[in-house]
MIBA-184501 format. One record per atom (N, C-alpha, C, O): atom name; x, y, z; residue number from 1; residue in one letter. Coordinates in steps of 0.02 Angstrom, whole numbers, plus 50000, padded with zeros to 5 digits. Layout:
REM MIBA-184501
CA X Y Z NUM A
...
END
This chain:
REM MIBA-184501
N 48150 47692 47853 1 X
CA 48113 47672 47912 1 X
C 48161 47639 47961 1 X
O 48187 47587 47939 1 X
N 48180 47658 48027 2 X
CA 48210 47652 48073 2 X
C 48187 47586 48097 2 X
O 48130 47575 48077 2 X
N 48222 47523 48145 3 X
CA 48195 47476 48171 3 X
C 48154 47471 48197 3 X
O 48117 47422 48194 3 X
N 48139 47544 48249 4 X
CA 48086 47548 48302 4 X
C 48015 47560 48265 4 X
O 47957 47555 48283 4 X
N 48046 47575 48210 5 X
CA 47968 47597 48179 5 X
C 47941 47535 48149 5 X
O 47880 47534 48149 5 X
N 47979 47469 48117 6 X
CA 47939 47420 48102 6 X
C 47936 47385 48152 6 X
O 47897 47339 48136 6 X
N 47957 47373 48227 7 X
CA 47943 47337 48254 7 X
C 47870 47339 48281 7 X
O 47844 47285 48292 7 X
N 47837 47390 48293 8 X
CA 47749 47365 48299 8 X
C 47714 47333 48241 8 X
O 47673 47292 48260 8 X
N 47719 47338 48168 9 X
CA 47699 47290 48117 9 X
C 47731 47236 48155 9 X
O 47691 47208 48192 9 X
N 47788 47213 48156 10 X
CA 47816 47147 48165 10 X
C 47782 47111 48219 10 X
O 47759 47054 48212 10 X
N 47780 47142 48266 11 X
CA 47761 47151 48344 11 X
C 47662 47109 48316 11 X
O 47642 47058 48345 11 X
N 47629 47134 48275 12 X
CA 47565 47139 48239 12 X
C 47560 47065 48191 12 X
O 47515 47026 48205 12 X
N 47589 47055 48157 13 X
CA 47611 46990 48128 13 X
C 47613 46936 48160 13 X
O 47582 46884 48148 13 X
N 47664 46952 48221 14 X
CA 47682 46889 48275 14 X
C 47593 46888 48307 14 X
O 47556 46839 48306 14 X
N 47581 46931 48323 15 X
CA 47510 46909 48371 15 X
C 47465 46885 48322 15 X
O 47422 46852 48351 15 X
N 47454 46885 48250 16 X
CA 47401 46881 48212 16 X
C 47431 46791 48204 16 X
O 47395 46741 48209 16 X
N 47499 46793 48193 17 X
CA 47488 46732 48189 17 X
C 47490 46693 48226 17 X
O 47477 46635 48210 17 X
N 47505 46708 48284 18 X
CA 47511 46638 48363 18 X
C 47410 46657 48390 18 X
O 47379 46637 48439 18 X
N 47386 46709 48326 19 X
CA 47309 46689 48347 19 X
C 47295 46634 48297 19 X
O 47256 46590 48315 19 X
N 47314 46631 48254 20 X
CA 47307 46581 48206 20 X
C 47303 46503 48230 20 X
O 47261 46458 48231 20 X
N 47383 46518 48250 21 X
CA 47403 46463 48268 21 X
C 47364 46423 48329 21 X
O 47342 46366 48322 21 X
N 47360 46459 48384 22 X
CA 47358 46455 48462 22 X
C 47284 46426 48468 22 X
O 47265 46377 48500 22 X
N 47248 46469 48428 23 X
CA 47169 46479 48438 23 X
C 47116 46457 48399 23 X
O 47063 46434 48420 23 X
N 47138 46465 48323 24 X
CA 47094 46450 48261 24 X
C 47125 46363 48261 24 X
O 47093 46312 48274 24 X
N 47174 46367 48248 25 X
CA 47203 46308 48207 25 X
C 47171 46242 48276 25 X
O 47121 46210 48263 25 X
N 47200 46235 48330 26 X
CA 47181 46201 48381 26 X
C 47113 46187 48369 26 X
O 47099 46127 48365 26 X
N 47064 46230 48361 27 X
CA 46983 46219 48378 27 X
C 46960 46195 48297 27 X
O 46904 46169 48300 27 X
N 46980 46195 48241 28 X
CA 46979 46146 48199 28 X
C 46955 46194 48135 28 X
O 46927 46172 48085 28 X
N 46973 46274 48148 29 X
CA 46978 46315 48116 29 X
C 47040 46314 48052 29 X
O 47089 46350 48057 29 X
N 47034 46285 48015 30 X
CA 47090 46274 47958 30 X
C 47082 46278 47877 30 X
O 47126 46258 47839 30 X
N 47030 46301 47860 31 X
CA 47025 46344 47803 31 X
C 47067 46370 47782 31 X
O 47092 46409 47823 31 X
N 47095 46368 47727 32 X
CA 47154 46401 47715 32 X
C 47142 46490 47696 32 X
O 47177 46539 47705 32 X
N 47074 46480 47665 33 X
CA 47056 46551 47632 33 X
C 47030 46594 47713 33 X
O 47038 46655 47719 33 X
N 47008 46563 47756 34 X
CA 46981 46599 47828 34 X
C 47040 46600 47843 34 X
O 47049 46658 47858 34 X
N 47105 46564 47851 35 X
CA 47172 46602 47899 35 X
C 47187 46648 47860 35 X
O 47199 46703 47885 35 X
N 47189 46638 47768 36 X
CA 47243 46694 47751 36 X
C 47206 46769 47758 36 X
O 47239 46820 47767 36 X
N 47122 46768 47753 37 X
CA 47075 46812 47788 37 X
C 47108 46847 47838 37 X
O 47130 46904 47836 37 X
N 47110 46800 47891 38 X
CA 47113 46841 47984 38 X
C 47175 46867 47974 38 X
O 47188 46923 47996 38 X
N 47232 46820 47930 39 X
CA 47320 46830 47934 39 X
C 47344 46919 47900 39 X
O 47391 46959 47906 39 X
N 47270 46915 47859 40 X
CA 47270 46990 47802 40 X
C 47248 47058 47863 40 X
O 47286 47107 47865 40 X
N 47203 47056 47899 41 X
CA 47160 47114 47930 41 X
C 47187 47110 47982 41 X
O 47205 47055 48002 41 X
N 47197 47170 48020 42 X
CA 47256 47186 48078 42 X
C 47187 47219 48121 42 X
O 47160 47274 48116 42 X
N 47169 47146 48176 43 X
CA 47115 47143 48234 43 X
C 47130 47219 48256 43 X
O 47084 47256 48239 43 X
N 47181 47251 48289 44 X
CA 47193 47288 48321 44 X
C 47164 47354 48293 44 X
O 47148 47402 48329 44 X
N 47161 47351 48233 45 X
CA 47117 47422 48198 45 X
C 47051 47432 48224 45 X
O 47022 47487 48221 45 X
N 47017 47366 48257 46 X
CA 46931 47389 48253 46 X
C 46925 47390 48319 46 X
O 46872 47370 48344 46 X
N 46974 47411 48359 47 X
CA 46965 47404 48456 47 X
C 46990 47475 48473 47 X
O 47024 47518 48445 47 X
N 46948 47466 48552 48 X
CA 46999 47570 48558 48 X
C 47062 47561 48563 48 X
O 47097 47510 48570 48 X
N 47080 47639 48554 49 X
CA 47168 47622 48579 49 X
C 47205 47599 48647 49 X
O 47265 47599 48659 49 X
N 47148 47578 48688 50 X
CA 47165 47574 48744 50 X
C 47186 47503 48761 50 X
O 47221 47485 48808 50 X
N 47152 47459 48707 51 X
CA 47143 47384 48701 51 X
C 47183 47358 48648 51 X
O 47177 47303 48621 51 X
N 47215 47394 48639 52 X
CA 47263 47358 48559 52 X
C 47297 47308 48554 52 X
O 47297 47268 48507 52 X
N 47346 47306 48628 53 X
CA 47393 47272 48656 53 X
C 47346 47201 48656 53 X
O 47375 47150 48637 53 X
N 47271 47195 48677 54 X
CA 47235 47127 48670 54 X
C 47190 47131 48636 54 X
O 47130 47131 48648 54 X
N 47225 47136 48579 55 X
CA 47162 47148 48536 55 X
C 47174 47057 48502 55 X
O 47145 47044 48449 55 X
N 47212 47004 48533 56 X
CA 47210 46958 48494 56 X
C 47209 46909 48531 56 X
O 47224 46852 48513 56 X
N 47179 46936 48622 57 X
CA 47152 46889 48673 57 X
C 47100 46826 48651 57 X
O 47054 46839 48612 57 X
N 47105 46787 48666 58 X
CA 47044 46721 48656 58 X
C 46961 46760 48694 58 X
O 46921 46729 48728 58 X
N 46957 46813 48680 59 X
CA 46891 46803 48707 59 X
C 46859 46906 48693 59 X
O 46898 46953 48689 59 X
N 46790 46908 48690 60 X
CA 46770 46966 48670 60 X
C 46799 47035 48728 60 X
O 46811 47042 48788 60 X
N 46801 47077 48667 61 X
CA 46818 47165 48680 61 X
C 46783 47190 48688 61 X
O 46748 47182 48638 61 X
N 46752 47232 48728 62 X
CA 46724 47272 48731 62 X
C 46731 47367 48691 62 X
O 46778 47406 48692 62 X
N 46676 47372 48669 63 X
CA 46689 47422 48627 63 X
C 46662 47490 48631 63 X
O 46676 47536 48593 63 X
N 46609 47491 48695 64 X
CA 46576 47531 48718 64 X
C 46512 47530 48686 64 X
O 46499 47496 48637 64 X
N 46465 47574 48719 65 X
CA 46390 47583 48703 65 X
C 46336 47523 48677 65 X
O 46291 47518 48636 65 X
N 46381 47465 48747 66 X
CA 46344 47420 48762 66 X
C 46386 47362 48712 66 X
O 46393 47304 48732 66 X
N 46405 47378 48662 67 X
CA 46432 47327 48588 67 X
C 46515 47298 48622 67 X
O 46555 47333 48653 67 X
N 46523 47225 48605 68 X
CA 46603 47193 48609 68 X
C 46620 47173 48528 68 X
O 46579 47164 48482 68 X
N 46672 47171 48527 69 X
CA 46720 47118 48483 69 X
C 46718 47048 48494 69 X
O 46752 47013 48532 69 X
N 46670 47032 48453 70 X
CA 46678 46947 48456 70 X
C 46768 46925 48469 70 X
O 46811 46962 48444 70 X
N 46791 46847 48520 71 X
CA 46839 46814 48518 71 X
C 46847 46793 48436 71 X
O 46805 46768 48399 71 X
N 46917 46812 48420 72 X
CA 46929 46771 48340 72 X
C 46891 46702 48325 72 X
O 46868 46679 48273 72 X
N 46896 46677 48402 73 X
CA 46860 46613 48362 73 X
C 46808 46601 48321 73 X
O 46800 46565 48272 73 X
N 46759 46656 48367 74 X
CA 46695 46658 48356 74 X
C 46698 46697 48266 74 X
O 46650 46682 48231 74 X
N 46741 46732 48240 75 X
CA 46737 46755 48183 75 X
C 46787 46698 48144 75 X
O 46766 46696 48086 75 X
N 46829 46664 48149 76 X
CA 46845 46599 48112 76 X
C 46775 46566 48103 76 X
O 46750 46569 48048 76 X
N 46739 46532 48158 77 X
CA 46693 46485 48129 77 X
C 46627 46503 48102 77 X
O 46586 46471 48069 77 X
N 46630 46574 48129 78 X
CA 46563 46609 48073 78 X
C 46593 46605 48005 78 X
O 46551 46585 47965 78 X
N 46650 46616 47979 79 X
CA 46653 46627 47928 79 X
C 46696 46535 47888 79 X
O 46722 46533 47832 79 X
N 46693 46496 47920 80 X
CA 46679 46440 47912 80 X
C 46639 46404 47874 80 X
O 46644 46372 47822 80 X
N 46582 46421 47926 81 X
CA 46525 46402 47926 81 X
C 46474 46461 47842 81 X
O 46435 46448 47796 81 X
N 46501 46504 47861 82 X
CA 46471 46510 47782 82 X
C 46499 46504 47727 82 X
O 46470 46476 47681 82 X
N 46555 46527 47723 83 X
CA 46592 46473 47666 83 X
C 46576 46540 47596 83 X
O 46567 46514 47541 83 X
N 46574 46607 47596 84 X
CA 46552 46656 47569 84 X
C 46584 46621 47474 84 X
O 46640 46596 47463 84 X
N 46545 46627 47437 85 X
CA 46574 46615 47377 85 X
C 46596 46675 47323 85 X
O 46614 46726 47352 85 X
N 46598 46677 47274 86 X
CA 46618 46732 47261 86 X
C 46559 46769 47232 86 X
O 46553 46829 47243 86 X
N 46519 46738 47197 87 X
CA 46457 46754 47178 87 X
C 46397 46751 47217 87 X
O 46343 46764 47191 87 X
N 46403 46734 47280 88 X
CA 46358 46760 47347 88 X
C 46350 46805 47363 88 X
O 46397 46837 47387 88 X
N 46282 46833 47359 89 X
CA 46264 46910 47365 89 X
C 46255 46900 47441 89 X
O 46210 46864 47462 89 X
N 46309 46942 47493 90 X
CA 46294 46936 47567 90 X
C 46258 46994 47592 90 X
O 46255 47045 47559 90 X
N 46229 46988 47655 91 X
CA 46206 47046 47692 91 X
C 46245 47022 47767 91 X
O 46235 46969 47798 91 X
N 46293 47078 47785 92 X
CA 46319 47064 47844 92 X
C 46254 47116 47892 92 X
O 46236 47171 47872 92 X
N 46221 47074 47972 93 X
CA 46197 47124 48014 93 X
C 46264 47122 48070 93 X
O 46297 47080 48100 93 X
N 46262 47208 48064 94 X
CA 46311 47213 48122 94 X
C 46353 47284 48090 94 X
O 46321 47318 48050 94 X
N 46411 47302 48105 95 X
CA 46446 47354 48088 95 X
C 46489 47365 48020 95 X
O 46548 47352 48008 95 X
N 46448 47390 47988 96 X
CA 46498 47418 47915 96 X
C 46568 47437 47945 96 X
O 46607 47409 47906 96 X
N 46596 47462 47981 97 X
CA 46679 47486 47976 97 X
C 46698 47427 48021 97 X
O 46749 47443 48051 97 X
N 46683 47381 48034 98 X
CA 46698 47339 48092 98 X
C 46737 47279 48052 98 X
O 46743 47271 47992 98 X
N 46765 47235 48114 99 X
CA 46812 47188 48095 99 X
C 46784 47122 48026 99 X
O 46817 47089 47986 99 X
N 46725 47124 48038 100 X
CA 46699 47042 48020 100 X
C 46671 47090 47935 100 X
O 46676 47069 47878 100 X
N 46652 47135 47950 101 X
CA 46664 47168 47885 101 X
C 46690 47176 47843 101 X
O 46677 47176 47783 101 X
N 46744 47186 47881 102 X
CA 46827 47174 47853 102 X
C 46853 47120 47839 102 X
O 46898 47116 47796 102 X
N 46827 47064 47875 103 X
CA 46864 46999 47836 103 X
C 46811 46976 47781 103 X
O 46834 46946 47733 103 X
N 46747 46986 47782 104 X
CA 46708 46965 47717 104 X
C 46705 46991 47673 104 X
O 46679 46968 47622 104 X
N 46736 47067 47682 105 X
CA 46766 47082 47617 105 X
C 46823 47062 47573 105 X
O 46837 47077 47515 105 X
N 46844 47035 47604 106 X
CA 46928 46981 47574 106 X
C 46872 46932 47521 106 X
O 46882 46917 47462 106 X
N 46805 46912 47570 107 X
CA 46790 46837 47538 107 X
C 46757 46832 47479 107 X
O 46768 46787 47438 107 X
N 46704 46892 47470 108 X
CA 46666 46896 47428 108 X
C 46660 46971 47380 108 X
O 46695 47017 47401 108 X
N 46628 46983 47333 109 X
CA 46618 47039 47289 109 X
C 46574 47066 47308 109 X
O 46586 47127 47303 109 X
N 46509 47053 47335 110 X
CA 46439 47081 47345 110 X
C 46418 47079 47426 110 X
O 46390 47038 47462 110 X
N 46433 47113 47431 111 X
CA 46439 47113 47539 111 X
C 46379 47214 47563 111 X
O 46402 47271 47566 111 X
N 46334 47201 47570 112 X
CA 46290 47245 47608 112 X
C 46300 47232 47685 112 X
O 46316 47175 47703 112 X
N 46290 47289 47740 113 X
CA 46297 47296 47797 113 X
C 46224 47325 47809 113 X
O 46196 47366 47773 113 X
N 46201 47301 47859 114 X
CA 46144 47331 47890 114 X
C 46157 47335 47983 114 X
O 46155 47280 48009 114 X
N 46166 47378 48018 115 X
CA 46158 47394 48087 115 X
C 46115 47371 48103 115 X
O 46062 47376 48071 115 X
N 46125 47320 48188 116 X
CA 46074 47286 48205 116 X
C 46001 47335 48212 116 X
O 45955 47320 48174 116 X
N 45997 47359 48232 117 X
CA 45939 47416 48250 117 X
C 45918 47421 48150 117 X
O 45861 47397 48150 117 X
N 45928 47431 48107 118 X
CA 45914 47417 48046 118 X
C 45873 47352 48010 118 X
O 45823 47347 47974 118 X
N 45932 47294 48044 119 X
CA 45897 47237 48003 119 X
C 45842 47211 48073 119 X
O 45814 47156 48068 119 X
N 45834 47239 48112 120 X
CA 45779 47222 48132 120 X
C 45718 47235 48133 120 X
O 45674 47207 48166 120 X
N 45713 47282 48092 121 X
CA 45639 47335 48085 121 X
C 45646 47325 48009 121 X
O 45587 47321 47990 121 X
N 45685 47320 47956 122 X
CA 45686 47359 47900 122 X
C 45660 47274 47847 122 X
O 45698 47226 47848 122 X
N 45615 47272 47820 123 X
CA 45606 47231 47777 123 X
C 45649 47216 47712 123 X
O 45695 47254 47700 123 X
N 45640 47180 47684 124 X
CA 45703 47157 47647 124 X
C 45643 47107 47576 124 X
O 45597 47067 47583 124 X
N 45671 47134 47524 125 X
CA 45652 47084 47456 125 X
C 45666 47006 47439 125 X
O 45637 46972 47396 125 X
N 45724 46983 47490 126 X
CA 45744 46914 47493 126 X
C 45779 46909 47418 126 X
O 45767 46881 47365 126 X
N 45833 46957 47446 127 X
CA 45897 46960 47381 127 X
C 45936 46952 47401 127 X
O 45979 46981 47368 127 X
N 45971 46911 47470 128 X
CA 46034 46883 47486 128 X
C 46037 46815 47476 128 X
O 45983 46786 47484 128 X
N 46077 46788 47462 129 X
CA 46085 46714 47467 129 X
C 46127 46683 47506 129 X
O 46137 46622 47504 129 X
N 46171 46746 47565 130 X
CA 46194 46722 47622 130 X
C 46204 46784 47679 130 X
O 46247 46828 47671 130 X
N 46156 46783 47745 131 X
CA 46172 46826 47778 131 X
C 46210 46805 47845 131 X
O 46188 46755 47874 131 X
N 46251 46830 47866 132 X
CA 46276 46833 47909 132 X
C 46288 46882 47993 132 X
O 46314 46938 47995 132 X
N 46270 46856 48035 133 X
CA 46225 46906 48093 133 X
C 46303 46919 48147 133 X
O 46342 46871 48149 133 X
N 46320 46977 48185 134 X
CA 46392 46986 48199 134 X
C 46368 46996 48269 134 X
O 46363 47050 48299 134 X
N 46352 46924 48295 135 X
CA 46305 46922 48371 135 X
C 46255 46858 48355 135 X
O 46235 46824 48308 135 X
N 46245 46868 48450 136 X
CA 46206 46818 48460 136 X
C 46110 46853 48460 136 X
O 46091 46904 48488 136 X
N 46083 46820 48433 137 X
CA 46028 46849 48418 137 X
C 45961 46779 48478 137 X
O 45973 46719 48485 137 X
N 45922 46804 48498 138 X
CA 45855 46742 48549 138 X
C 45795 46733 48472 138 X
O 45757 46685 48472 138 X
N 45795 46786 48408 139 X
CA 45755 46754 48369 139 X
C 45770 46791 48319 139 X
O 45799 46845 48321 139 X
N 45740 46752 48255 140 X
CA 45767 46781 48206 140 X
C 45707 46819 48179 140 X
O 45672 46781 48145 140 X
N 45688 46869 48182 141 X
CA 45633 46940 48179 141 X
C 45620 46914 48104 141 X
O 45666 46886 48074 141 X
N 45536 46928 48062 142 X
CA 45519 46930 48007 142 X
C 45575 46962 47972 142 X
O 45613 46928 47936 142 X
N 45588 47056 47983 143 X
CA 45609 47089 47946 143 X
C 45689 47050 47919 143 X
O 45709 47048 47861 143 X
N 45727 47020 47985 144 X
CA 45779 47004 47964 144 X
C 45770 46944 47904 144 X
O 45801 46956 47852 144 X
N 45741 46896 47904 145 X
CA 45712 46836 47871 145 X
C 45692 46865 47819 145 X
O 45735 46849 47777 145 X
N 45651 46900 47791 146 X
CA 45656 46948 47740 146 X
C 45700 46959 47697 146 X
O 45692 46971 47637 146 X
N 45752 46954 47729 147 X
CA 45793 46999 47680 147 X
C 45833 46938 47644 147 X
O 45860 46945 47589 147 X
N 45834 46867 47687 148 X
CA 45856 46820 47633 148 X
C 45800 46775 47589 148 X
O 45739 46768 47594 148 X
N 45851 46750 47545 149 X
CA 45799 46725 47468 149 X
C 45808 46652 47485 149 X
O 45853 46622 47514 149 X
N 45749 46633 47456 150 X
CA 45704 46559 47490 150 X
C 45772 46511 47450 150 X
O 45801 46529 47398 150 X
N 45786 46454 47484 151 X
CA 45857 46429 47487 151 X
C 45942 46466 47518 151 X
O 45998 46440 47512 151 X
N 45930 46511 47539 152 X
CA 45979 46567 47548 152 X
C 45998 46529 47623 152 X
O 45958 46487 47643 152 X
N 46054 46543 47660 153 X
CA 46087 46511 47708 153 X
C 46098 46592 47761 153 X
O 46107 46649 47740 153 X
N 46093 46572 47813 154 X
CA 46107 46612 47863 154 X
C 46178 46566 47939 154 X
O 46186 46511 47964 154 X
N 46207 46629 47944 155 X
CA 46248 46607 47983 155 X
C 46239 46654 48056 155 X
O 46249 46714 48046 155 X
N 46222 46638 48121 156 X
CA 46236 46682 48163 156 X
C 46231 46652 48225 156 X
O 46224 46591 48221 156 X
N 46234 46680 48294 157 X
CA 46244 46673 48348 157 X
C 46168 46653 48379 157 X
O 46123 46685 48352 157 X
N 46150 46618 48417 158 X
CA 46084 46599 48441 158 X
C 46108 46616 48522 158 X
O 46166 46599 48535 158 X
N 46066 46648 48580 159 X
CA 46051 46629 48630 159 X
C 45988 46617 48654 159 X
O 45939 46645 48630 159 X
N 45983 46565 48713 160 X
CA 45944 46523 48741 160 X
C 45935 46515 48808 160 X
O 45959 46463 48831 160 X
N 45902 46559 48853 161 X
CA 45927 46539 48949 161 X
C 46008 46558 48979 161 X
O 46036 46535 49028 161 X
N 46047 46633 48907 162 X
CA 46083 46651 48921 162 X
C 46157 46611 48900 162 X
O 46213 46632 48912 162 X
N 46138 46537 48858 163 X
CA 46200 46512 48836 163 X
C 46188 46546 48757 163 X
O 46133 46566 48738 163 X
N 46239 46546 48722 164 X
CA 46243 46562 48654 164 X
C 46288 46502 48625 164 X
O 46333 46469 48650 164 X
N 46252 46502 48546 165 X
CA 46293 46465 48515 165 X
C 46293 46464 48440 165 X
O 46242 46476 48407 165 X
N 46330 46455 48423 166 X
CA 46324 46491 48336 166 X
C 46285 46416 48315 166 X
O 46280 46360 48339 166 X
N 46262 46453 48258 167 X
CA 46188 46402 48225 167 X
C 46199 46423 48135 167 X
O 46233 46472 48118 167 X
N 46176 46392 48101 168 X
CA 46185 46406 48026 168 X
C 46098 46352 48028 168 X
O 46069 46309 48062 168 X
N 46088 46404 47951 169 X
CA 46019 46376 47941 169 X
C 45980 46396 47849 169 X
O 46018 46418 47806 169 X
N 45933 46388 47840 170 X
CA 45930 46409 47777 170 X
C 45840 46427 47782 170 X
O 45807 46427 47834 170 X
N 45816 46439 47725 171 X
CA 45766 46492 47725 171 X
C 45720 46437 47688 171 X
O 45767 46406 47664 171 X
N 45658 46400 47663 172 X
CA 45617 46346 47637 172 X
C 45554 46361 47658 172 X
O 45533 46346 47714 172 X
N 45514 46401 47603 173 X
CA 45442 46413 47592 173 X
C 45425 46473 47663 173 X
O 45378 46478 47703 173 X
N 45473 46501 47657 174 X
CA 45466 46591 47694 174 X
C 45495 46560 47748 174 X
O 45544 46596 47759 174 X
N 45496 46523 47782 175 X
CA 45532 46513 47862 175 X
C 45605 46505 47846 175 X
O 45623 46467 47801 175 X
N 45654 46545 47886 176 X
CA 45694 46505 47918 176 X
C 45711 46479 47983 176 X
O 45695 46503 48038 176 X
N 45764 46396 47964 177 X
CA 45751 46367 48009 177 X
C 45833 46374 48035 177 X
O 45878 46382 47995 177 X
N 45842 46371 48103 178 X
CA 45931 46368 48123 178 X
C 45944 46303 48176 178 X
O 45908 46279 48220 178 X
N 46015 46285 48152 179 X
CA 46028 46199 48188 179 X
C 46104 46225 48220 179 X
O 46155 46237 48188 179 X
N 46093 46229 48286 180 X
CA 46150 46239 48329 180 X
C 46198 46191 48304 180 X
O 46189 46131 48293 180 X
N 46278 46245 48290 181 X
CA 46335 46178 48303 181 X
C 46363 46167 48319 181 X
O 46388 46111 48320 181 X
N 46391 46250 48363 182 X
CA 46428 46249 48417 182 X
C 46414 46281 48495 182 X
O 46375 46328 48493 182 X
N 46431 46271 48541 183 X
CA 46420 46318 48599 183 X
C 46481 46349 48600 183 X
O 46532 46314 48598 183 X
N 46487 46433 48602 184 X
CA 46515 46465 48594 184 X
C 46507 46551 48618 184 X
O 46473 46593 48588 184 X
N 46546 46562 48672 185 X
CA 46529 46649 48701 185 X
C 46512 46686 48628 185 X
O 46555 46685 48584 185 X
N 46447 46719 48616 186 X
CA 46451 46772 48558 186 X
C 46398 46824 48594 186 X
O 46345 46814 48624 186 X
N 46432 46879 48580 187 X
CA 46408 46943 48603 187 X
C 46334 46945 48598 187 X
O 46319 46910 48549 187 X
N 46293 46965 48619 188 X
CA 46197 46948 48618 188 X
C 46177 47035 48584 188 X
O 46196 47085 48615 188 X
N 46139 47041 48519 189 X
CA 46101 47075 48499 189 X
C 46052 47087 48529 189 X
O 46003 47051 48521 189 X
N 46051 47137 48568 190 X
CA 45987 47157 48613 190 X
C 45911 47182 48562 190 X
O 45852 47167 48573 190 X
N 45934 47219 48516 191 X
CA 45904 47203 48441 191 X
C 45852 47154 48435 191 X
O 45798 47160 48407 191 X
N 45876 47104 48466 192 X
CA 45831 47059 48417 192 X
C 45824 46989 48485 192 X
O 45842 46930 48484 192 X
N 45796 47024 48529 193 X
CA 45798 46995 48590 193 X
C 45703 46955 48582 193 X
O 45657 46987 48557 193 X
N 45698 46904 48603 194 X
CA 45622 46873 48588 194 X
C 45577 46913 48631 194 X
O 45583 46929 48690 194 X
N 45538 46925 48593 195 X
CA 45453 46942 48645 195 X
C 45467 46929 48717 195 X
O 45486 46873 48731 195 X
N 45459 46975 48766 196 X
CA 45441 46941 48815 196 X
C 45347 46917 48836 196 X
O 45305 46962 48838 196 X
N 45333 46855 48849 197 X
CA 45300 46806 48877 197 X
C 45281 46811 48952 197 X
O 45323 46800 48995 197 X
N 45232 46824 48965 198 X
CA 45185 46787 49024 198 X
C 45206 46731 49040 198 X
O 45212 46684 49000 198 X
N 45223 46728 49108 199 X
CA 45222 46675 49127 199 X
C 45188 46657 49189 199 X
O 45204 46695 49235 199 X
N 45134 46596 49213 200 X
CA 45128 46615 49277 200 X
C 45160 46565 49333 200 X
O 45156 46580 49393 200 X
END
């Protein structure tokens, strides 16, 4: 292998880690198992080829047919914030070949994907004990709630009057409930957008 040929890995390395550094670490992202996560999966695989070069910008990609790439941050503190164990049966909503897929597969053994358009219609037995939503969602739909098991923890994006902000919450006698903890840009699930309301 000629120089020129490892220098885009190298080139790939340097950006993964001055995202580390620059972006995660600063905002209080310091998990050791979430950096060596992001430090393992090469962002630039789940963006077009047109976007590669920023694929490790502070802020969301666009990916077409309406869908972005969450900012790393926003996938550091989701995956923070759930804390995946190894014996946590997860349900990721959002994209099976996609990035956040890809890093919760580093975290855990038992990882299901459901497409937003899926976990929003599709009922669920309440056999996860941690789901995780890859967007900002205005409510969390029966079917999705469903699908986690009473004590089970959810991690995902909330918007509200157009701000978003990631929220973690847990599931107690069929409801779940979610407690904002950060304000934070996350891409909005049109999916799972609230009723619209009368108003006069």
């Amino acid at each position: 292998m000629t120089m020129t040929e490892d220098r885009p890995a190298a080139s790939s390395d340097a950006a993964r880690r001055a995202m580390i550094d620059s972006q995660l670490r600063t905002s209080g992202v310091n998990q050791p198992w979430v950096l060596a996560a992001m430090m393992k999966v090469p962002r630039e695989d789940f963006v077009p080829e047109s976007m590669r070069d920023a694929a490790y910008i502070d802020r969301a990609i666009p990916l077409g047919e309406g869908r972005s790439l969450a900012a790393p941050l926003v996938h550091g503190r989701m995956l923070a914030e759930a804390a995946p164990a190894q014996d946590d049966k997860v349900l990721l909503v959002g994209d099976a070949k996609g990035y956040l897929a890809a890093l919760l597969g580093q975290l855990t053994v038992s990882l299901d994907v459901l497409d937003p358009a899926q976990a929003a219609e599709k009922r669920g037995k309440g056999t996860y004990s941690l789901v995780v939503v890859d967007g900002a969602v205005e409510a969390v739909s029966k079917p999705l709630a469903s699908q986690l098991a009473d004590g089970g923890r959810i991690v995902t994006g909330v918007v509200e009057r157009g701000v978003t902000r990631l929220a973690t919450g847990r599931k107690s006698a069929g409801e779940v409930s979610l407690l904002p903890v950060a304000e934070i840009g996350i891409p909005a699930l049109p999916e799972f957008a609230a009723p619209k309301r009368w108003s006069f």
